[in-house]
N, C-alpha and C positions, 0 to 999 in steps of 0.2 A: 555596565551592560554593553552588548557589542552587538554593533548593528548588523543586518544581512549583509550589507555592502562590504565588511569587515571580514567575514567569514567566508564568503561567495570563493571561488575558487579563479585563481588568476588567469586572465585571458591568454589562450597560446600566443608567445611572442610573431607577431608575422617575419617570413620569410625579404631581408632586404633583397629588392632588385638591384645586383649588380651590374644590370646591362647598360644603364645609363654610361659607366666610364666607358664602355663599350664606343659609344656614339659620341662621346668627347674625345676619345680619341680619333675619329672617322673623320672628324673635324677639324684634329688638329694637324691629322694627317693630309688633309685636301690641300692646308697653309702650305704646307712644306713642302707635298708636289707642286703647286704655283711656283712658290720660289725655286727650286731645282729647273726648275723647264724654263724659268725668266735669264735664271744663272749658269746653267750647262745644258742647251736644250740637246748638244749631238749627244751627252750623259743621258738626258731624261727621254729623249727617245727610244735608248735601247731597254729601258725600262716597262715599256710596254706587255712583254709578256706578262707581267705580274698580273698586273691589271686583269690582262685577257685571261688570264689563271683562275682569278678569283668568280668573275664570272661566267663560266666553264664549269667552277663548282656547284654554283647555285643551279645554272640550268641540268646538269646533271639529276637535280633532285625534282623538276619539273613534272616531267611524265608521269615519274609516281603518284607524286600527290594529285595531279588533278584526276586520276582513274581510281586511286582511294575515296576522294573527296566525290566524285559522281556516283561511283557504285553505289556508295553508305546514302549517298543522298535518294536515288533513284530506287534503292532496293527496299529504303524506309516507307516508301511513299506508295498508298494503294494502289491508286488511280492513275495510270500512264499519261491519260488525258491531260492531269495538270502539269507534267513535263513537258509535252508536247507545247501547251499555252504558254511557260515561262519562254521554250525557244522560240516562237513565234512572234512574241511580243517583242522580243530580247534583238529578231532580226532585222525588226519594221523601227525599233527606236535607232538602232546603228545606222540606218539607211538612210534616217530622217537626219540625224545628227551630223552626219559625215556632209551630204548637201548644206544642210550649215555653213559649217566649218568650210569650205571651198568658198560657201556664198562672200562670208565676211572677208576670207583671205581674197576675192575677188576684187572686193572695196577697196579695201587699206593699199591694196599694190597697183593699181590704178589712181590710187590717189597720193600715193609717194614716189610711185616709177625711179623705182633708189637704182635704177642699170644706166641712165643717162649718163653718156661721155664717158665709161668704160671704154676702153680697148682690149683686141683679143688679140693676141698675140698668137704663132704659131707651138710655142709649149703648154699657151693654156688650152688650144684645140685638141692637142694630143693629148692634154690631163682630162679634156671632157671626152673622151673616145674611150679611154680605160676604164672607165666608169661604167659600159654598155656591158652590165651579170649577162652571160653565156647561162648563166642559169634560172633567169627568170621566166616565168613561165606566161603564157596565153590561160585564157578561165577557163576552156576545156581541159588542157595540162595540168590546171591545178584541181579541178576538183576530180580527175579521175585519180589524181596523190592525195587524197582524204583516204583512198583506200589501200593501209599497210598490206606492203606482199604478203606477210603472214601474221599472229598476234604479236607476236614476239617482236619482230621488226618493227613497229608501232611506239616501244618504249626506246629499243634504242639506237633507232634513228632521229630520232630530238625534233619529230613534228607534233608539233602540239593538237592540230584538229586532227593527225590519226589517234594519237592518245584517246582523244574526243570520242571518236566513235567508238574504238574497242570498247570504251566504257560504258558509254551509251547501252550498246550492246549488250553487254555483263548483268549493269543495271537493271534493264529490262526482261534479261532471262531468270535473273535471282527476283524480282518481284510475281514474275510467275512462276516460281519454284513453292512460294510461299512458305509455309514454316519450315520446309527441306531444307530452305536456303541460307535458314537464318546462323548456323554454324558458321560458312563461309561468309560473311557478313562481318561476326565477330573474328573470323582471321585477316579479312580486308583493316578491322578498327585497329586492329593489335600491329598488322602492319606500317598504317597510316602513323599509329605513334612513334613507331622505332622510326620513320622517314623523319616527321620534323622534330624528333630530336637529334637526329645525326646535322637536319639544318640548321638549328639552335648551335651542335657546335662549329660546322662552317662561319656561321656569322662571325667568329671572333677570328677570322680573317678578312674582316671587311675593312682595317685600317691601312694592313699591307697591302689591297687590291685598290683600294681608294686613291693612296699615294702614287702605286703605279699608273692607273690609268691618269692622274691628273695630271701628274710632272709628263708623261708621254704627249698628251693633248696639248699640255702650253710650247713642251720644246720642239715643236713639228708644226705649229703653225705661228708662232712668236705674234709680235706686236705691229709688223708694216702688215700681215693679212687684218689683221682685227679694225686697224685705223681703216685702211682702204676700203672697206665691206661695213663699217659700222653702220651706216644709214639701214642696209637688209637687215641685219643683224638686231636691232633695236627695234626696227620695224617688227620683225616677226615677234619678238619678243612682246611687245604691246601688244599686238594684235592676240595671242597664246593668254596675255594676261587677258584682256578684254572677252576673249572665251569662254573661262571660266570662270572669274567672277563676274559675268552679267548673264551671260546663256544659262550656264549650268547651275550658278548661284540661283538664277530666280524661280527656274526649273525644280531645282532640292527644295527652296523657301514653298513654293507653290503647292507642288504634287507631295511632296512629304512632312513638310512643316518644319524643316531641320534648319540650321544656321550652317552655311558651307567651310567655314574658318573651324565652328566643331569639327567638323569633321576632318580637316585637312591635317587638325592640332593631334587625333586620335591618330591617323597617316604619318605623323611627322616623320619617325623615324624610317618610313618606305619613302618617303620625298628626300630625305638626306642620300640615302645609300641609291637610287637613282641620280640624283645629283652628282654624286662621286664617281659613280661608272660609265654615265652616261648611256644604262642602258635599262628599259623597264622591267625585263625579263629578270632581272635582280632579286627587284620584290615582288615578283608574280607568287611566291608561294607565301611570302609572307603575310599578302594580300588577302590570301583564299584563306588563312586559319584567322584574321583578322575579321575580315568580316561575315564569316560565319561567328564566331565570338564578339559581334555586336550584336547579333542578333537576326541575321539573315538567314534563310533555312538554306541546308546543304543544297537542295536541287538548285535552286536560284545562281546561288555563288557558283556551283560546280559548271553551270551551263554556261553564265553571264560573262563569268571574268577569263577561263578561259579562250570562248569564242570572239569576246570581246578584243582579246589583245590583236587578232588576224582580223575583224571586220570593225574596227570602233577606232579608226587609227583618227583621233581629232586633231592632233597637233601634226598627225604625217599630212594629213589634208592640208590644212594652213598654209605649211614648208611647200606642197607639190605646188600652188597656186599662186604665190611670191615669189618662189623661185623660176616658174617659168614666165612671169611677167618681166622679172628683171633681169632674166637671160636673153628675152627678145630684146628688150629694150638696150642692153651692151650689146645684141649686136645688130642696134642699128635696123630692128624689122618689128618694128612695135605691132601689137596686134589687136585689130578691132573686135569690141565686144562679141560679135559675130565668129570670130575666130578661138575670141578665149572659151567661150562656153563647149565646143565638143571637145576642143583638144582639155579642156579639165574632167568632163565626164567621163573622156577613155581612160587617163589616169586615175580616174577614181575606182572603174574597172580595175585598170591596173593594180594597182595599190592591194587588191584581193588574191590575185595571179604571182603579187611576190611577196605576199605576208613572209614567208618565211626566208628569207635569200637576206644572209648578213647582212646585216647597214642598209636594212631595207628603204629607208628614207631616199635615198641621194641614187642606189640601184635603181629603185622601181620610178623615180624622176627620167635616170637617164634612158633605161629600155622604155619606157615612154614615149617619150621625146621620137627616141630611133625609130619606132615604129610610127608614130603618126606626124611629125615635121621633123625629120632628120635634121633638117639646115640648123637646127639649135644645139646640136648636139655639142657641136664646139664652144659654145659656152657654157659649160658645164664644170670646164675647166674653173672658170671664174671662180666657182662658191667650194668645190674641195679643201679649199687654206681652215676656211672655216664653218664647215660643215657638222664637223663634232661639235663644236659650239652649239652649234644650230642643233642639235640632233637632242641636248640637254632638254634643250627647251619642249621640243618635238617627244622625247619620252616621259617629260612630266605632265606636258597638255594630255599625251594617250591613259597614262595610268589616273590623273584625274578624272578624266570623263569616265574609264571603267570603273571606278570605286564610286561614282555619283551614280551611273546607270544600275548600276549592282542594289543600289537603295532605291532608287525609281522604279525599278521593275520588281522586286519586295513588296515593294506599298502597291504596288497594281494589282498583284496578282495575291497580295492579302498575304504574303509568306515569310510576314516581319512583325516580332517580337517587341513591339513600342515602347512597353513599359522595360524591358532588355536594354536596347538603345538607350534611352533615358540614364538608366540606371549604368551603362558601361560610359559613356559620356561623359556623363557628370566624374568619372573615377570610383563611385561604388562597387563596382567590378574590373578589379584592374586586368589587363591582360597576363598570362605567364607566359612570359618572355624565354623559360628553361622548357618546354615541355610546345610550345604555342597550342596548347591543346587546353581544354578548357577541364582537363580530370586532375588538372594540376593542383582543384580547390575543393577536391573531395572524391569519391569513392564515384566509380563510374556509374554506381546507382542515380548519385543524387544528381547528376548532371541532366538536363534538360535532354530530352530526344531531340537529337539536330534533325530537320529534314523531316520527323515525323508530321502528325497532325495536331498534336495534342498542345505542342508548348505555343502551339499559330494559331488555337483557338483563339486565342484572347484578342487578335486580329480582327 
């Protein structure tokens, strides 16, 4: 006699994720850029383009997605109202966070003063002089550049809050298009797919851009900047950790009930490939199909993570606030609390006025500086040896506080899928890492309404 279990018909074999050797090789590649840059650093300098290649590519894929990812989200969603309340919420937590992150980085650099008995030399004056971006901007200049010359100009000029609006925009015309709209909607979703899978197959250039940018970064600031600077360098580092596992861990433990080590573990692979590039913009798209596939509704992610990357800077806070205590302090004009508290608030101005301007960290320090106590400017020189170092640290504190605020303002605003999370967490629903689309696990029927209402009721 032959049991049902005997007869039953055999389970389709699943799909292996290959992408794993992916990120062992990103790995192994980081090794061997260290050593190249320890063992021929004028070789592993000229290597640098690579690197810069690789992330060129990704941001390339940028704009798209997050004006796919807001329309679909914004165009699903009845009620404008609760767009409105995600940005709202979304601007008041980054404001509150960012004063944080100054407050703490105020501490720790007043209580270590790691610029004592520096010297400034007259080449490190002129290495802090070079550093003043011609193209940073005042916050009237920049928010009147929120607004692209034309649509078009908006995708490829590589500003991420014009992206923002055009989409906003779209969003908001296709929700009051209503069922007219809904045609262009499903040619936004069909677009959105072909985008992250042309990123899916970028990623498997992430071991050649990893190699470059690493060996470039070791063979251009070797090992006498890292000994001489270790004190800032260690400092900021503890202070970045102390961030977010105590602020933002207790924060995620409290308001959302989550463990932050789950989450970081689900992130791993976005914390690797910033790691290696040293730049967050890396896994910005990675991010947005990430955790809309934990379970976060499209509007939320679409608003949060991109606005968040130009106002959520927690770790560029940290760096602006260490870095100018230990620049006074080399050069010998130490500054009374009195003194540090406006000149970090303009910077933290600042910091909005040059979201987007290259190497925004160590830029938007030095036009800082320029504009409100020039006489520091010359030490600025000092921290350039190892700045990129510094800057690792600085875009993993930022994309961590964006992926924790992404689930804080979810769980506020009720636009998270609990028993989802749960269920993708735990490995129940593994991500698809070929498609990072979530239609990867069946027929776009059976998939959940991202963004909708319906799959947030359970909220």
């Amino acid at each position: 006699m032959t049991s049902a279990a005997d007869t039953a018909p055999a389970a389709p074999r699943a799909k292996r994720d290959r992408t794993h050797y992916l990120y062992i090789a990103v790995i192994a590649a980081v090794a061997v850029g260290i050593a190249v840059g320890l063992i021929a650093p004028d070789f592993a300098v000229e290597l640098k383009p690579i690197g810069t290649g690789f992330v060129n590519l990704i941001k390339m894929m940028i704009s798209p997605i997050i004006f796919c990812t807001i329309v679909l989200g914004i165009g699903s969603v009845r009620k404008a109202a609760k767009v409105g309340a995600v940005g709202g919420i979304a601007l008041a937590y980054f404001t509150v966070m960012s004063l944080v992150a100054l407050g703490i980085g105020l501490v720790v650099g007043n209580i270590l003063e790691p610029g004592t008995g520096l010297a400034v030399t007259d080449a490190i004056k002129d290495a802090g002089h070079a550093q003043v971006d011609a193209e940073a901007k005042d916050t009237t200049e920049f928010l009147l550049g929120i607004i692209p010359t034309t649509i078009v100009s908006a995708f490829t000029g590589g500003e991420v809050l014009q992206t923002l609006l055009v989409a906003l925009l779209a969003g908001f015309a296709l929700q009051a298009m209503g069922s007219s709209g809904q045609p262009i909607l499903r040619g936004v979703e069909h677009i959105q797919r072909l985008v992250f899978r042309i990123l899916a197959m970028v990623m498997w250039a992430a071991p050649v851009g990893a190699f470059g940018a690493m060996a470039a970064v070791v063979g251009s600031a070797g090992l006498d900047a890292l000994k001489s600077l270790a004190v800032l360098m260690l400092g900021f580092y503890a202070t970045c950790f102390l961030f977010v596992f105590i602020v933002l861990a207790s924060l995620l433990r409290i308001v959302a009930g989550m463990n932050i080590l789950t989450l970081f573990k689900y992130l791993s692979r976005e914390f690797l490939l910033i790691l290696s590039t040293s730049s967050s913009e890396s896994a910005l798209p990675r991010v947005i199909a990430k955790m809309e596939h934990l379970g976060v509704s499209k509007p939320v992610v679409g608003i949060t993570i991109p606005t968040g990357y130009s106002f959520n800077l927690d770790g560029t806070m940290i760096y602006m606030t260490m870095a100018s205590l230990f620049i006074a302090d080399a050069m010998g004009t130490p500054m009374s609390i009195g003194e540090q508290i406006p000149l970090l608030l303009f910077l933290f101005v600042a910091s909005k006025g040059a979201a987007g301007v290259t190497g925004a960290g160590l830029a938007t320090l030095a036009g800082g500086l320029q504009s409100h106590k020039p006489a520091l400017v010359d030490g600025i020189g000092l921290i350039v040896g190892i700045d990129r170092f510094m800057s690792e640290a600085r875009a993993l504190t930022n994309f961590a506080g964006n992926a924790v605020a992404t689930v804080l303002i979810g769980t506020w605003t009720k636009e998270i899928d609990r028993e989802r999370v749960d269920q993708v967490l735990s490995g129940q629903v593994p991500f698809d890492e070929k498609t990072l689309l979530d239609d990867g696990h069946g027929d776009a029927e059976d998939v959940p309404e991202q963004g909708g209402e319906k799959e947030l009721a359970k909220a």
